[in-house]
PASEBA-1860 file (N, C-alpha, C; in nm, 3 decimals):
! residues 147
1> XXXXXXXX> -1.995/0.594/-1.997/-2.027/0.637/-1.861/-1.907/0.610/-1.771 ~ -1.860/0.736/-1.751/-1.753/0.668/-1.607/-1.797/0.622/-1.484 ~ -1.682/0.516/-1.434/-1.696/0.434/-1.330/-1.682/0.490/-1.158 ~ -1.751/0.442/-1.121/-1.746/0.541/-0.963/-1.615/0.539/-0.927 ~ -1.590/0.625/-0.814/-1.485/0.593/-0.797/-1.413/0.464/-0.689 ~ -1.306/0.453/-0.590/-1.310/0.377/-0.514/-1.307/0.430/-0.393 ~ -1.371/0.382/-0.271/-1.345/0.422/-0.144/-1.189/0.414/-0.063 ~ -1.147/0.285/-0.137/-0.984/0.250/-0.077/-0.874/0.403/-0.140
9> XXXXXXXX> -0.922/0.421/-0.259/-0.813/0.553/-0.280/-0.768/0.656/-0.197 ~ -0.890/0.708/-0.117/-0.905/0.832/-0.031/-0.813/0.771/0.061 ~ -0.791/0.665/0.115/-0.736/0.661/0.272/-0.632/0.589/0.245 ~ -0.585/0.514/0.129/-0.458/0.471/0.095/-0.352/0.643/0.052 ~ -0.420/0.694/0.017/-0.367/0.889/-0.011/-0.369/0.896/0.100 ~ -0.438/0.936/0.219/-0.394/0.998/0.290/-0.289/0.907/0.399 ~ -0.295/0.826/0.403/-0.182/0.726/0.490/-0.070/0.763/0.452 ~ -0.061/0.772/0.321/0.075/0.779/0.237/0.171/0.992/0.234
17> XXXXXXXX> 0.046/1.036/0.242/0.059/1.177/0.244/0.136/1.181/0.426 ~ 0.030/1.124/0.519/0.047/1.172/0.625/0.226/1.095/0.668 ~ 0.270/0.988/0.623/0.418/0.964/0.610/0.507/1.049/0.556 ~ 0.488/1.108/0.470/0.546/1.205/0.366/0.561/1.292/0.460 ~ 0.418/1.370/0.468/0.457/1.496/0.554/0.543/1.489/0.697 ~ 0.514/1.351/0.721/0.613/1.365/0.867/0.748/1.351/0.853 ~ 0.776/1.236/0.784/0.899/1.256/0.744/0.987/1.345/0.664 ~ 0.900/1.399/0.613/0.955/1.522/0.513/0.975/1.657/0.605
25> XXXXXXXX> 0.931/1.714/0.747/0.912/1.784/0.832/1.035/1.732/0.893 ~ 1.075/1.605/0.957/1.124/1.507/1.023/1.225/1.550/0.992 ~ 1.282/1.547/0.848/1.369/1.560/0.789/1.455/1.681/0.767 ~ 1.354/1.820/0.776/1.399/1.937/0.749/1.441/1.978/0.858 ~ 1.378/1.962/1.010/1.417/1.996/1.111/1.497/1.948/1.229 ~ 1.453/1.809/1.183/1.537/1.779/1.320/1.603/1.633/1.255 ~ 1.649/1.689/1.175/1.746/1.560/1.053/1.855/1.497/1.146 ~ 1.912/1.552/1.250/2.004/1.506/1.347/1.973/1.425/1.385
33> XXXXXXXX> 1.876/1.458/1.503/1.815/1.397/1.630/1.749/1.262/1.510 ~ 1.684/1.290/1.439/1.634/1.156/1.361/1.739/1.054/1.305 ~ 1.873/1.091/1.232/1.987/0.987/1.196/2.027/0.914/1.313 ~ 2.033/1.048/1.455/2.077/0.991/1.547/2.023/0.797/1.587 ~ 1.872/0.870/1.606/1.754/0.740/1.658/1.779/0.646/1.539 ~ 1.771/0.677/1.444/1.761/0.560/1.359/1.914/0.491/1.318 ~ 1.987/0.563/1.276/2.110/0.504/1.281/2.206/0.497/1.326 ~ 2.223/0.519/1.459/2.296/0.542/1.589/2.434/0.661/1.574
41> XXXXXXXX> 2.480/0.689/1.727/2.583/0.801/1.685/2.658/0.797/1.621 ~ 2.741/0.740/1.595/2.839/0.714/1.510/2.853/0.711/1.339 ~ 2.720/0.666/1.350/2.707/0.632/1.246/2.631/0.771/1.174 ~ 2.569/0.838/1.238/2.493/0.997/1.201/2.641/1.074/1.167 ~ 2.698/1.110/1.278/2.864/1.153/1.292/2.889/1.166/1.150 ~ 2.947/1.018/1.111/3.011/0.995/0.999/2.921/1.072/0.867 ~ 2.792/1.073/0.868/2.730/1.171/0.751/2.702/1.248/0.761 ~ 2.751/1.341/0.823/2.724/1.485/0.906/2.812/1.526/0.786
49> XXXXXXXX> 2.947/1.467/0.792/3.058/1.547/0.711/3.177/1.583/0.790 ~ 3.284/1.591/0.726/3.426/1.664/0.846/3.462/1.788/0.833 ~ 3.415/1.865/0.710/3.474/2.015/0.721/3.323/2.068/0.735 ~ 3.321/2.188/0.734/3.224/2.269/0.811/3.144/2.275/0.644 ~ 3.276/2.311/0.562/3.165/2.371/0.419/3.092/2.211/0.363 ~ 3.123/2.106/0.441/3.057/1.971/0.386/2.929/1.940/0.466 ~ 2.976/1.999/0.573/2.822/2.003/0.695/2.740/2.070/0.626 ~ 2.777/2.211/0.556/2.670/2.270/0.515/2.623/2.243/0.387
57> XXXXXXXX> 2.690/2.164/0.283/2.617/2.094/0.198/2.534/1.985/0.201 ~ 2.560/1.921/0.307/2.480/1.805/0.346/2.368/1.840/0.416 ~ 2.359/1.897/0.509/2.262/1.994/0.549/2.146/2.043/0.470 ~ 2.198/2.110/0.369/2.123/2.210/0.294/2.039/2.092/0.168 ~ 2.140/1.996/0.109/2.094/1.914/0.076/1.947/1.830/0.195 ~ 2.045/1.757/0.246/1.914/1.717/0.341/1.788/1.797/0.360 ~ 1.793/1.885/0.362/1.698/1.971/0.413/1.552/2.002/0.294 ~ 1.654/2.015/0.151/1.582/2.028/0.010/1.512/1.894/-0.021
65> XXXXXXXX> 1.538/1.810/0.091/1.474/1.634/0.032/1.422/1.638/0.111 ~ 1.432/1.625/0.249/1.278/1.712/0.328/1.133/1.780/0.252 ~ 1.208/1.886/0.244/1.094/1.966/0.115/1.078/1.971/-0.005 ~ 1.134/1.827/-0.095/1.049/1.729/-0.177/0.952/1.671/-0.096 ~ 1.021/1.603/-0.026/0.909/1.488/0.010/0.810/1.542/0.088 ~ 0.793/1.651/0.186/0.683/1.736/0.213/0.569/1.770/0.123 ~ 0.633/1.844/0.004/0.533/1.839/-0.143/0.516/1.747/-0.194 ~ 0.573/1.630/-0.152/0.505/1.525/-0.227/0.378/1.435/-0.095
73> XXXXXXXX> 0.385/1.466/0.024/0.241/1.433/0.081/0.152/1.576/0.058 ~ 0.242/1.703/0.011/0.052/1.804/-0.010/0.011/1.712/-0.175 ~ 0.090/1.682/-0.230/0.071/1.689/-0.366/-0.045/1.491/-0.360 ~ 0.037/1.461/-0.282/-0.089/1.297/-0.244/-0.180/1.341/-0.163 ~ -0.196/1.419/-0.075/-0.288/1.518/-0.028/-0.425/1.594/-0.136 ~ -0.370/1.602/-0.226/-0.462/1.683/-0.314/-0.519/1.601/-0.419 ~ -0.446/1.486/-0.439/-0.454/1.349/-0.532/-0.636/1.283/-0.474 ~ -0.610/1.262/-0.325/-0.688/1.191/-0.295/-0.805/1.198/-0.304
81> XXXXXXXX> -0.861/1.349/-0.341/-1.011/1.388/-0.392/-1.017/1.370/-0.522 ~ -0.914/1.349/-0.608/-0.950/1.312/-0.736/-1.077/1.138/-0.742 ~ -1.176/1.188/-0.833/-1.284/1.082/-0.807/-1.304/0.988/-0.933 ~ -1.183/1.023/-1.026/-1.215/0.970/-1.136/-1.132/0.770/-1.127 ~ -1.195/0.706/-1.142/-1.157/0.536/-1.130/-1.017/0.559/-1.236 ~ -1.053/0.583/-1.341/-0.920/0.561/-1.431/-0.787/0.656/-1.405 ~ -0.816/0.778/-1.310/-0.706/0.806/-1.308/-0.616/0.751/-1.166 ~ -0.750/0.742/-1.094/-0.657/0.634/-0.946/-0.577/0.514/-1.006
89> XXXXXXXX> -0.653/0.453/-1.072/-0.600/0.344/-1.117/-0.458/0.349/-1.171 ~ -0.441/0.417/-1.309/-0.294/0.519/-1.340/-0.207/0.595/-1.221 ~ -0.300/0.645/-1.131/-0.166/0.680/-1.063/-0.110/0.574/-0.923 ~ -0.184/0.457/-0.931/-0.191/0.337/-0.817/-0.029/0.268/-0.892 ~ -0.073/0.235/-1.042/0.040/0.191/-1.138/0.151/0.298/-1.108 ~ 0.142/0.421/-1.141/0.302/0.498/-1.109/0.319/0.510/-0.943 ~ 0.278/0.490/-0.833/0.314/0.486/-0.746/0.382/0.313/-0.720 ~ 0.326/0.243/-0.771/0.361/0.105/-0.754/0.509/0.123/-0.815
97> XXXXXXXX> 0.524/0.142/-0.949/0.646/0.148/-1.045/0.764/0.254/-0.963 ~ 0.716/0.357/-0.892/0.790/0.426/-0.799/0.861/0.373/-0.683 ~ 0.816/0.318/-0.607/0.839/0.176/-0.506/0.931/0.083/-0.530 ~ 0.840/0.070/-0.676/0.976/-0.094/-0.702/1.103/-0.011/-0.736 ~ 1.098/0.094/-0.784/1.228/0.161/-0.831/1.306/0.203/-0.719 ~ 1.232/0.222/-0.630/1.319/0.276/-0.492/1.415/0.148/-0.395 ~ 1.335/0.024/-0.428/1.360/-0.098/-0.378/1.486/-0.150/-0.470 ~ 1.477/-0.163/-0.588/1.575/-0.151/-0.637/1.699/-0.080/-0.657
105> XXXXXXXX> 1.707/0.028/-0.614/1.773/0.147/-0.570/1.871/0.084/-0.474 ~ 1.791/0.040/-0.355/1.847/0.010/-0.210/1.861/-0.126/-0.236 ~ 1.856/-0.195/-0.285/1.916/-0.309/-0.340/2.019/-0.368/-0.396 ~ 2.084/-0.247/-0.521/2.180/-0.244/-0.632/2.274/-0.144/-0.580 ~ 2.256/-0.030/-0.479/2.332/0.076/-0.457/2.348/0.084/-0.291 ~ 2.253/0.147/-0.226/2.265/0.149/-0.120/2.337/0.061/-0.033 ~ 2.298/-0.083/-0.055/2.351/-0.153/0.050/2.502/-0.185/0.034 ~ 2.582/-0.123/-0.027/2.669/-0.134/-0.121/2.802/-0.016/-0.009
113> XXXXXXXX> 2.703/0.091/0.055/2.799/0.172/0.124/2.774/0.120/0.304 ~ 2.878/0.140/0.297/2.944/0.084/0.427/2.838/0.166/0.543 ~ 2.834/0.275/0.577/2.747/0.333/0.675/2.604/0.280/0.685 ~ 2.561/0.261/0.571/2.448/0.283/0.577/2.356/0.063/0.530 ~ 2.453/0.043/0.532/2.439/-0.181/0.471/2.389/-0.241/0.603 ~ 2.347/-0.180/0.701/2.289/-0.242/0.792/2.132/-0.199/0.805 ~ 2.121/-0.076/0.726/1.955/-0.005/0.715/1.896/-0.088/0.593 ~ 1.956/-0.067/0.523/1.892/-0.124/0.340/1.760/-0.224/0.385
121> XXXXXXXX> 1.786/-0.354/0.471/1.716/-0.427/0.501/1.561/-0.371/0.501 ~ 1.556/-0.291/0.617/1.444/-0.203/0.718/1.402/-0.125/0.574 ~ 1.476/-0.044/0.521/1.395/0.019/0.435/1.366/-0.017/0.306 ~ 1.401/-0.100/0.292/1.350/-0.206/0.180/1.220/-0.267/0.215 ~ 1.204/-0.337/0.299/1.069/-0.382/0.358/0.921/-0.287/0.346 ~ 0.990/-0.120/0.390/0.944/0.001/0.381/0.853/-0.025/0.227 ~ 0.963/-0.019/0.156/0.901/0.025/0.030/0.832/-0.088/-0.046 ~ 0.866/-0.221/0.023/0.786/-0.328/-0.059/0.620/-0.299/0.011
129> XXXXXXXX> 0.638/-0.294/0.163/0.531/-0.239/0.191/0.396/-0.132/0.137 ~ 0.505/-0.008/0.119/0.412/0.063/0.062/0.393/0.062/-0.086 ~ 0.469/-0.021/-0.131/0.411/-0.045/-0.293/0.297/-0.167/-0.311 ~ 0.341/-0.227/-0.200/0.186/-0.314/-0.201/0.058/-0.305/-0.122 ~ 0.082/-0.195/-0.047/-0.103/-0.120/-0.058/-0.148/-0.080/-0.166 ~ -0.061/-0.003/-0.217/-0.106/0.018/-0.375/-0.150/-0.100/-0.494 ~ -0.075/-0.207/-0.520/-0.134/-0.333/-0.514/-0.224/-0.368/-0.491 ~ -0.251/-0.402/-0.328/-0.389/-0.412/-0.264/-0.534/-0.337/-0.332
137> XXXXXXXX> -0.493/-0.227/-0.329/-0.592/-0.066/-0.375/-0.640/-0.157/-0.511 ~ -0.537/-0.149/-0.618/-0.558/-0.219/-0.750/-0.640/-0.342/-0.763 ~ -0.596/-0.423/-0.667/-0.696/-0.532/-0.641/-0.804/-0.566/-0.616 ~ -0.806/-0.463/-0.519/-0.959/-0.408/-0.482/-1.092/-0.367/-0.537 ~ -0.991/-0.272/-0.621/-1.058/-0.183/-0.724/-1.093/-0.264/-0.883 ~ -1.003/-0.332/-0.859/-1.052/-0.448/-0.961/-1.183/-0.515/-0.953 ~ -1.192/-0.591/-0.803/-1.307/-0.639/-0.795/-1.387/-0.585/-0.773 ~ -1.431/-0.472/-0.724/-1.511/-0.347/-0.705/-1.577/-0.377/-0.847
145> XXX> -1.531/-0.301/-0.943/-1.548/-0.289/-1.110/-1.617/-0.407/-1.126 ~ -1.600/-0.555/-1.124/-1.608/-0.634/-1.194/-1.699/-0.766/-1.128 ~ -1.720/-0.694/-1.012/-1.835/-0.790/-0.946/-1.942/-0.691/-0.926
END
């Protein structure tokens, strides 16, 4: 007999979707004005690029990681009606394992380039964060099951 599902899944998905989609929107359109706020002028400037054909790779790039990460809140968007316990559970584990990989990322690499060794901090926190709602969820859902 399968196990109900959990109530924490639905709204840990959509928290996580509704970040995605903003930042992934955030990202495609107004990628400027956002480096600007977050990592001040100078410092946007410098990853803009110096020749025009580097603006427009960076750009165009930027823009295609935007719209990953857009499809990836429809795609946690569409996750969140899934009702089955064992597969939240499996995909709580690859979102967790996703997280730590990103943390590690900005850990071993990122903080490593000069522009950007004063953010690593902030978005590191980010991702320990959101890998441990997922955590939480697991925990939850543990005792859910088992009490």
């Amino acid at each position: 007999m399968a196990s109900p599902p959990s109530s924490g899944f639905f709204a840990i998905c959509l928290v996580h979707s509704l970040v995605a989609l903003t930042c992934g929107t955030l990202m495609m359109f107004y990628l400027n004005e956002m480096a600007e706020f977050g990592l001040g002028q100078e410092t946007a400037r410098k990853l803009l690029g110096s020749t025009p054909h580097d603006q427009l790779l960076i750009q165009t790039s930027d823009s295609f990681a935007g719209l990953l990460l857009f499809a990836i809140g429809l795609l946690l968007f569409m996750v969140s009606f899934v009702k089955d316990r064992d597969f939240q559970s499996f995909f709580a584990k690859g979102c967790i394992l996703l997280h730590a990989m990103m943390a590690l990322w900005r850990v071993y690499f990122e903080r490593r380039l000069e522009d950007l060794a004063r953010d690593w901090p902030r978005q590191l926190a980010g991702d320990i964060v959101l890998g441990l709602s997922w955590v939480l969820f697991l925990i939850y859902s543990w005792r859910e099951k088992y009490d």
